[in-house]
C-alpha positions in Angstrom: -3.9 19.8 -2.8 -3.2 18.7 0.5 -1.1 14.8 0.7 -0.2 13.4 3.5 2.7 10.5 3.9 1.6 7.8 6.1 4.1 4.9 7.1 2.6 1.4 7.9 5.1 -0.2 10.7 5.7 -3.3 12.6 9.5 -4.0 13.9 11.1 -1.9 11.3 13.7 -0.3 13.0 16.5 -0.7 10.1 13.8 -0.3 7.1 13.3 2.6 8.9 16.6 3.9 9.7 17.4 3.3 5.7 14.3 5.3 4.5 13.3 8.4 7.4 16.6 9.9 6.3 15.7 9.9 2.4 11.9 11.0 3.8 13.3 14.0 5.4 14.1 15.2 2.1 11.1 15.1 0.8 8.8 15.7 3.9 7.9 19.8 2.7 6.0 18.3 -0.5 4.0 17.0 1.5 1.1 18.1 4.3 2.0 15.6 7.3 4.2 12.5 7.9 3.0 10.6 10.3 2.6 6.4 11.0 0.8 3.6 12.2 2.5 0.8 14.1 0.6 -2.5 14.8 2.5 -3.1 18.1 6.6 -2.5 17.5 8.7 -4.4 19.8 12.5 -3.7 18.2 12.3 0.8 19.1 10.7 1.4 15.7 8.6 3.7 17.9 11.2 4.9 19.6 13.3 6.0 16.6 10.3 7.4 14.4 9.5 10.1 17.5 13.1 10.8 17.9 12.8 11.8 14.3 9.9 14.2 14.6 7.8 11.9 13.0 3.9 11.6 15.0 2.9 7.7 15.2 -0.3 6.5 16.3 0.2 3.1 18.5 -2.1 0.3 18.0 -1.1 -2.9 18.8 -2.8 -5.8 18.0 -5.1 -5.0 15.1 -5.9 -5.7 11.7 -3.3 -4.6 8.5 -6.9 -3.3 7.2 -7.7 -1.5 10.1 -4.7 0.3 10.6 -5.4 1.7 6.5 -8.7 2.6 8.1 -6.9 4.2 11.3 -4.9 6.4 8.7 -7.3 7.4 6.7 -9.8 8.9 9.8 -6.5 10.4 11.4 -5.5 13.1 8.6 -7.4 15.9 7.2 -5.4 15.9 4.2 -7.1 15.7 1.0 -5.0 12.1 0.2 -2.9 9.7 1.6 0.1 8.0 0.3 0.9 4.4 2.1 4.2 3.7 2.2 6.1 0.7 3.7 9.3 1.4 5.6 11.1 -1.7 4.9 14.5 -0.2 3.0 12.6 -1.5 -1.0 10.8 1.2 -2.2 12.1 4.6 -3.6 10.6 7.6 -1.6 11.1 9.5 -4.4 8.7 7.6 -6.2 6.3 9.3 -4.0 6.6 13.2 -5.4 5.2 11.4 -8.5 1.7 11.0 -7.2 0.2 14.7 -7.1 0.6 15.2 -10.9 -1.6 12.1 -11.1 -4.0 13.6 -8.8 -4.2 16.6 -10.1 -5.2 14.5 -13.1 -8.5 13.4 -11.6 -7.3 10.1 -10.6 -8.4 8.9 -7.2 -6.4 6.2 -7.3 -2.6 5.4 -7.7 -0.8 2.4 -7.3 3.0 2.1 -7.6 3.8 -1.5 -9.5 6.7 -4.0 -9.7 4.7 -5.9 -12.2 4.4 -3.5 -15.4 7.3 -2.1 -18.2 9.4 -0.2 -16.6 9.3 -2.1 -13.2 11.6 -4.1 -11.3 10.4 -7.0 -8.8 12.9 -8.5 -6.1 12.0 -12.0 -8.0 13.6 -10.7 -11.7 15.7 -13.0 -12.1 15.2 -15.5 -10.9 13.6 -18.7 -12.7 10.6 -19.2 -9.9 8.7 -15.9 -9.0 5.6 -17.5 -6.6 4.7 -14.0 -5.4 4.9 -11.9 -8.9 2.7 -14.7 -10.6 0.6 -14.6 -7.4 0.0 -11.2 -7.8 -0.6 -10.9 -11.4 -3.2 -13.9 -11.5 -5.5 -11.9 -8.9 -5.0 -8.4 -11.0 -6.4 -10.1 -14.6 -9.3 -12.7 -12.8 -10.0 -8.9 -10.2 -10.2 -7.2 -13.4 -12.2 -9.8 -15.0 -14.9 -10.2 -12.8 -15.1 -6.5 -11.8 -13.8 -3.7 -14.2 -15.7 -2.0 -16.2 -14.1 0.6 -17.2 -10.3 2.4 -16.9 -7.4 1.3 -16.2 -6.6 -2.3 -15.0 -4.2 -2.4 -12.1 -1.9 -5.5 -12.0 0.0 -5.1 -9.1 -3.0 -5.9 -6.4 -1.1 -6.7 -3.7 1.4 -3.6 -3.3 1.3 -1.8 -0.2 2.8 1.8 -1.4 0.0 3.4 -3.2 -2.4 6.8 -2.7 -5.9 7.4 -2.3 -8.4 10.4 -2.8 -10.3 10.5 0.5 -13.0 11.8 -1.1 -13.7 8.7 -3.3 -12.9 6.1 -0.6 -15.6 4.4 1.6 -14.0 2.5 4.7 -17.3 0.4 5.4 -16.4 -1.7 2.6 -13.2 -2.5 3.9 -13.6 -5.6 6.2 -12.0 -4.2 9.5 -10.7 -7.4 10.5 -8.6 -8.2 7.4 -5.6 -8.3 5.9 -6.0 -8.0 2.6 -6.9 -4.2 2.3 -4.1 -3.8 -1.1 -6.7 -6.1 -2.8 -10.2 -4.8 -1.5 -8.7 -1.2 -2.5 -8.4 -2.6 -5.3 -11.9 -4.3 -6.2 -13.8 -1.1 -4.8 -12.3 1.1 -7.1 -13.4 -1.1 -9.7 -16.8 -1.7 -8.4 -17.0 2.1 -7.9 -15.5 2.8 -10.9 -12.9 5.8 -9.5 -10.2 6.9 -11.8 -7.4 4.8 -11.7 -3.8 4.3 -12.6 -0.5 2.4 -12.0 3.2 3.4 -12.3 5.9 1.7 -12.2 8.6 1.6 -9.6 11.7 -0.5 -8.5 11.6 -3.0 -5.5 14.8 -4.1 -4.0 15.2 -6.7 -1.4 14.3 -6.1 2.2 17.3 -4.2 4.3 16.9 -6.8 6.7 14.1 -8.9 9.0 11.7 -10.9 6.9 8.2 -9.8 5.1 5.0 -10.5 7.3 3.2 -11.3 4.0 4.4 -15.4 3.9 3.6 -16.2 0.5 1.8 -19.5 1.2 -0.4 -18.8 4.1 -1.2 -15.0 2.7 -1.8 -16.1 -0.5 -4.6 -18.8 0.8 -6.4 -15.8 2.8 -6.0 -13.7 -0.2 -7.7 -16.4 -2.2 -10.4 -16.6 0.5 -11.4 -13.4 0.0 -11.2 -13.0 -3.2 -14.0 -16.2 -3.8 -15.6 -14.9 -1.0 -16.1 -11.2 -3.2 -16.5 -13.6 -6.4 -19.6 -15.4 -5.5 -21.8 -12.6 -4.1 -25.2 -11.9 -5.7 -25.2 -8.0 -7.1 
């Protein structure tokens, strides 16, 4: 099976310079590396082609389009997203092909679940894990039918089965792909599953994700989805 590693960059230059070492190591498991950068101003783009590493410029548009850039580009049979930012284990990533070898068509890597760590544990107020977990049981709720539930909705390192994934239900100008992945595979009713992985604090620079104002479009959305007649 053929899985290609696609990196989803804006101004990462030190997330970058922390992880593309620790990807080199694992780059023959998989069939390309390559990335997406939304418009890099800080030589993200600079340093990823230094490193051999092909990236596909597009300033300017959507966090779901450049998913749906990705997912046109390769002619792997799946894709693994993974953020750049220094907080996610690559390794995690050599993981996912005995889950799609499985059947499932969807895998999502969680900081919610046993065996998971969140960069809120420990502290007393955790706005985005409670966030995140409220959307996974009302998604589940109002959609699932069957298989697994996924909790961790809003986590951009996760893999798809091209095969099983229809981009025309992906609003093109949004930016809440993680959670629209999310409700198609329940509408769809693909093969699901989540495993849990370790987030550490950001390297450096701060998320693009602001809790408050993402979590209102999130919400949007997601009563937007809610409300429509099937």
């Amino acid at each position: 099976m053929k899985i290609s590693l696609c990196l989803l960059t804006l101004n990462e230059i030190n997330g970058c310079k922390h992880d593309i070492p620790l990807i080199k190591k694992v780059k023959k498991h998989f069939y390309e590396v390559f990335a997406v950068d939304n418009g890099s101003t800080d030589g993200t783009i600079e340093y990823l082609r230094k490193q051999g590493i092909t990236v596909i410029y597009k300033p300017g548009i959507s966090y779901n389009k450049m998913h749906i850039v990705a997912i046109k580009k390769t002619k792997a049979d799946a894709i693994i997203f993974f953020p750049p930012k220094g907080t996610n284990s690559i390794t995690d990533s050599l993981k996912f092909k005995r889950y799609f070898d499985k059947g499932y068509d969807l895998i999502v890597t969680s900081r919610v679940i046993k065996g998971s760590k969140n960069e809120e544990d420990g502290q007393s107020f955790k706005p985005r894990k409670w966030l995140t977990m409220i959307l996974g049981l009302v998604s589940a709720i109002r959609w699932r039918r069957e298989g697994n539930i996924i909790w961790d909705v809003l986590h951009v390192f996760r893999g798809i089965r091209i095969s099983k994934f229809n981009t025309s239900m992906i609003d093109i100008k949004g930016k809440t792909y993680d959670l629209e992945d999310i409700i198609q595979s329940y509408k769809q009713k693909t093969k699901r599953i989540e495993i849990p992985t370790w987030e550490k604090p950001r390297t450096s620079g701060e998320s693009h994700f602001k809790t408050i104002p993402f979590g209102i479009k999130i919400f949007k959305y997601f009563f937007h989805e809610a409300i429509k007649f099937n």
